[in-house]
N, C-alpha and C positions, 0 to 999 in steps of 0.2 A: 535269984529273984529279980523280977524286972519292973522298975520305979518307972510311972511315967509321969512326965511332966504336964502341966494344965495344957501345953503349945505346942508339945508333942501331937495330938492328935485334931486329926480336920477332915473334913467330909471327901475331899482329894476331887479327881474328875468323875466317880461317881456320882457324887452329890452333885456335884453342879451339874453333868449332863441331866438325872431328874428333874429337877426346878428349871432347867433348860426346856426341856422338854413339855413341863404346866404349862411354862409361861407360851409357849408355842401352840401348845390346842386352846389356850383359853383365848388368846387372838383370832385363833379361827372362828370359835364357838360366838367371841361376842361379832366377829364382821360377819357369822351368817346370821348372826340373831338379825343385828341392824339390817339385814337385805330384806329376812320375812318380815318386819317390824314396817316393815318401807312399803309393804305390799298392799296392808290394810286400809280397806276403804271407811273411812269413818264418817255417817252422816252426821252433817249441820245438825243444828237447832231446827233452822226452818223446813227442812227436809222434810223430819220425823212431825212435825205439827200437821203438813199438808197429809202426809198419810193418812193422817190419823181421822182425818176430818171423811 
């Protein structure tokens, strides 16, 4: 029978390539967010009052 110890076991390079791997799309995800984020035209105050008239 085989005992293991608490520090016997670790995620190895599996684990890290996944969490490797999150943190790589989610750098993409938020630098495309911030590009369409950047796109949006937002009217003023004054803009929307002239319309409106």
């Amino acid at each position: 029978m085989t005992v293991l110890v608490a520090g016997d076991i670790s995620p190895g390079l599996l684990g890290f390539t996944v969490v490797a791997l999150i943190g790589l799309a989610l750098y993409i995800l938020i630098k495309s967010m911030n590009k369409q984020i950047s796109k949006i035209q937002v009217p003023h105050e004054g803009d929307v009052d002239k319309k409106a008239r």
